[in-house]
GUMIKE-592503 format. One line per 5 residues: number of its first residue (from 1); their letters; for each residue x, y, z of N, C-alpha, C. Coordinates in nm, 3 decimals. Example, Ala and Ser with C-alpha at 12.3 -4.5 7.8 and 13.67 -1.06 7.14 Angstrom:
residues 2
1> as> 1.319:-0.569:0.780:1.230:-0.450:0.780:1.320:-0.330:0.780  1.285:-0.225:0.708:1.367:-0.106:0.714:1.290:0.003:0.787
end
This chain:
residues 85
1> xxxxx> -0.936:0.220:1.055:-0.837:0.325:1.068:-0.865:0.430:0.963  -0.866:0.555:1.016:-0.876:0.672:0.890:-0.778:0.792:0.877  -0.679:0.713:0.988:-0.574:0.805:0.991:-0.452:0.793:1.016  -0.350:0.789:0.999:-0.192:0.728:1.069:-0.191:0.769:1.207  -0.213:0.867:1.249:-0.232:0.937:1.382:-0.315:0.769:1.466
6> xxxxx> -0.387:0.742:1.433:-0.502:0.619:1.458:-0.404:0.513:1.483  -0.317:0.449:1.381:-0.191:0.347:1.382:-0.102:0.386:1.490  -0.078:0.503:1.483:0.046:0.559:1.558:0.031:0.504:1.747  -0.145:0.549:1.717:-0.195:0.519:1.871:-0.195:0.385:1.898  -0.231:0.291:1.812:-0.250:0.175:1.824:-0.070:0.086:1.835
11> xxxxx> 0.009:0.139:1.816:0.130:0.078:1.847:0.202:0.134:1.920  0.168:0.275:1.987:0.186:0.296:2.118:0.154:0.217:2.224  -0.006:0.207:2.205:-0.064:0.105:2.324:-0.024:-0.030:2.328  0.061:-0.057:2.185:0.076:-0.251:2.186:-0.014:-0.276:2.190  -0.055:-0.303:2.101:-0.226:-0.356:2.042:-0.166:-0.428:1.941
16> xxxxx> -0.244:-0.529:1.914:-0.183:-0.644:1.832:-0.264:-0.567:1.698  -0.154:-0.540:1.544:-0.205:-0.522:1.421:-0.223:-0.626:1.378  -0.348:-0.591:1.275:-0.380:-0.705:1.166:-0.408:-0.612:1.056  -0.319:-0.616:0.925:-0.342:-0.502:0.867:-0.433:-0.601:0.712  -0.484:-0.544:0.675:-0.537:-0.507:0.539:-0.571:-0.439:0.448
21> xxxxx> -0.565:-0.432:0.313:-0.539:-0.348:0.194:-0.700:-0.354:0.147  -0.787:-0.481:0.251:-0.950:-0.499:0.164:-1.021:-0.320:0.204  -1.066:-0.244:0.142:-1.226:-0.115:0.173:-1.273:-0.148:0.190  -1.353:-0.295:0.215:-1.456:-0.304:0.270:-1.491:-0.417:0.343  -1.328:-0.419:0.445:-1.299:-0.478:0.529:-1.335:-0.390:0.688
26> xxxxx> -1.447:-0.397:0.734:-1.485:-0.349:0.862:-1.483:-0.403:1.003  -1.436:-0.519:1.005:-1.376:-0.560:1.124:-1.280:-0.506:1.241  -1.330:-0.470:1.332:-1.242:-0.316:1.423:-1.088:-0.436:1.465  -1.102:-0.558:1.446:-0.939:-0.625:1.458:-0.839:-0.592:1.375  -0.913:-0.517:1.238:-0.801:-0.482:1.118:-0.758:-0.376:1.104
31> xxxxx> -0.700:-0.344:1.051:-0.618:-0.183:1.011:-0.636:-0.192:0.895  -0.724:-0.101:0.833:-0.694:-0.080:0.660:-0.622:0.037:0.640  -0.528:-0.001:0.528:-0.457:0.064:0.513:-0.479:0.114:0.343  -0.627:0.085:0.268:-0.625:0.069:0.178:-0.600:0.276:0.107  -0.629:0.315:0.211:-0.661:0.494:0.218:-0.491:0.615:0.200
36> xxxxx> -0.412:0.471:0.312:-0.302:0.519:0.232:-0.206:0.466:0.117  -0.217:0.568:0.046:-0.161:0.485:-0.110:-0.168:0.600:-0.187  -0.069:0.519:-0.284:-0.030:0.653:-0.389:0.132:0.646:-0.404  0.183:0.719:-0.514:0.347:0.743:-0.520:0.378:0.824:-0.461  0.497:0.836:-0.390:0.544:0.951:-0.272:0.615:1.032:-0.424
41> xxxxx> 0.749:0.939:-0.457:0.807:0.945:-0.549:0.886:0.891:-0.600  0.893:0.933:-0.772:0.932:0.852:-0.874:1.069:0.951:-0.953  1.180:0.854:-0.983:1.268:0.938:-1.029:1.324:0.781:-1.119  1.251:0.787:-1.261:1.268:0.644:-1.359:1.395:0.684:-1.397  1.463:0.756:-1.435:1.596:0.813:-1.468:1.692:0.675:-1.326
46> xxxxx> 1.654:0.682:-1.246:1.708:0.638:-1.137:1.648:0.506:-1.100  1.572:0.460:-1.148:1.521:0.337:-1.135:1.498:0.330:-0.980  1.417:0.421:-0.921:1.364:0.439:-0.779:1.228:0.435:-0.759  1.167:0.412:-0.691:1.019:0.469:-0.674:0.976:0.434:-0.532  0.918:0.542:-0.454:0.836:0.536:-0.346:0.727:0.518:-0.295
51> xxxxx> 0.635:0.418:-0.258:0.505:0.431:-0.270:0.495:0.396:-0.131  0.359:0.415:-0.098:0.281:0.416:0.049:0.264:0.296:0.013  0.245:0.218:0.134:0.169:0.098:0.148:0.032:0.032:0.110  -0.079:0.116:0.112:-0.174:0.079:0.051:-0.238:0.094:-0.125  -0.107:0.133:-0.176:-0.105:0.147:-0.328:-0.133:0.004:-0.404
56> xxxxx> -0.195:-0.030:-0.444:-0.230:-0.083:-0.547:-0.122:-0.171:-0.667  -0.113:-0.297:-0.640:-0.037:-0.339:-0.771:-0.048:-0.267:-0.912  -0.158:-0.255:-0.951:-0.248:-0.217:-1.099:-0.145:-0.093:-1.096  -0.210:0.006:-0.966:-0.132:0.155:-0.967:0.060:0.147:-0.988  0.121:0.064:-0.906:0.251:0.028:-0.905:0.269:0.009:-1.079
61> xxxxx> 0.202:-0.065:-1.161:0.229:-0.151:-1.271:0.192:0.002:-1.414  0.109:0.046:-1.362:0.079:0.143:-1.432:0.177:0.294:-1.489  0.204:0.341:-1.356:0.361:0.411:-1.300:0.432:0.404:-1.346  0.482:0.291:-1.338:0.559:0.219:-1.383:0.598:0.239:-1.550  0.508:0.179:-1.635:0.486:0.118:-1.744:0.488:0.272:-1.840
66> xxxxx> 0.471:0.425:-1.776:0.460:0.517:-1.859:0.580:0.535:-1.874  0.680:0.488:-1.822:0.790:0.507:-1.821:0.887:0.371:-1.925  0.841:0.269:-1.951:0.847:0.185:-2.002:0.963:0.070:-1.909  0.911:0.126:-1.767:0.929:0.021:-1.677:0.857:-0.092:-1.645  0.922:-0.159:-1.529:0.813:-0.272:-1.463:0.853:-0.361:-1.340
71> xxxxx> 0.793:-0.386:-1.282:0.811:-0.486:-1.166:0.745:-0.615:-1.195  0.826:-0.736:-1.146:0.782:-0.844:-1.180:0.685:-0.864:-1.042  0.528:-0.887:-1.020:0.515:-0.917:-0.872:0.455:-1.111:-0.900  0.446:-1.178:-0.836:0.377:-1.271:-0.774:0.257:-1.269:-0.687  0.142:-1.213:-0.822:0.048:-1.237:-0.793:-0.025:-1.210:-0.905
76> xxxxx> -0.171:-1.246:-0.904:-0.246:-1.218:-1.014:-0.346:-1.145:-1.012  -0.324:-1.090:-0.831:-0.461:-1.026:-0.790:-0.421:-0.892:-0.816  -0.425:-0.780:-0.883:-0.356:-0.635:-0.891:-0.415:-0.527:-0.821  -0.555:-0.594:-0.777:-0.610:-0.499:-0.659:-0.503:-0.520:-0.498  -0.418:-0.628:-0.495:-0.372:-0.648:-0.428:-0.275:-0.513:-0.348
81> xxxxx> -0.271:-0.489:-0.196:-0.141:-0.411:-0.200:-0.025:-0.382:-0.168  0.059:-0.330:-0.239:0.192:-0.298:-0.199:0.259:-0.376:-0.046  0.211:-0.330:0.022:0.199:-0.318:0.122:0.142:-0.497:0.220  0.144:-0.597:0.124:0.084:-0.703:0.153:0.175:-0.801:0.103  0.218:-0.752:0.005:0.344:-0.825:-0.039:0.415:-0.865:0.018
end
């Protein structure tokens, strides 16, 4: 997938997803979603934050942490994403 437009089609048609957060996961059964990612938005005053799905624990933890926040996650993998959780 290299595009949401791409997803969008694929759950129009009812096509069975299999999503993943792996890049260099090339199997046409998967959806990577590793492309979208990133903070939409952050308002730490408010203890909010928005992120896309294919963001990154590390990135989440990082964000986070300039602010002298944090999320507890359950896991140890931080390449892991958001979005897999």
């Amino acid at each position: 997938m290299s595009s949401i437009a791409e997803l969008q089609k694929q759950v129009r048609e009812g096509k069975e997803l299999r999503i993943t957060g792996r890049a260099d996961s090339k199997d046409e059964g998967f959806i990577n979603i590793s492309s979208y990612s990133g903070v939409v938005e952050y308002f730490p005053e408010e203890l909010v934050i928005t992120l896309k799905a294919g963001t990154t624990i590390q990135e989440v933890n990082s964000t986070l942490a300039s602010c002298g926040q944090g999320l507890a996650f359950f896991t140890d993998n931080l390449e892991q994403t958001i979005g897999a959780l």
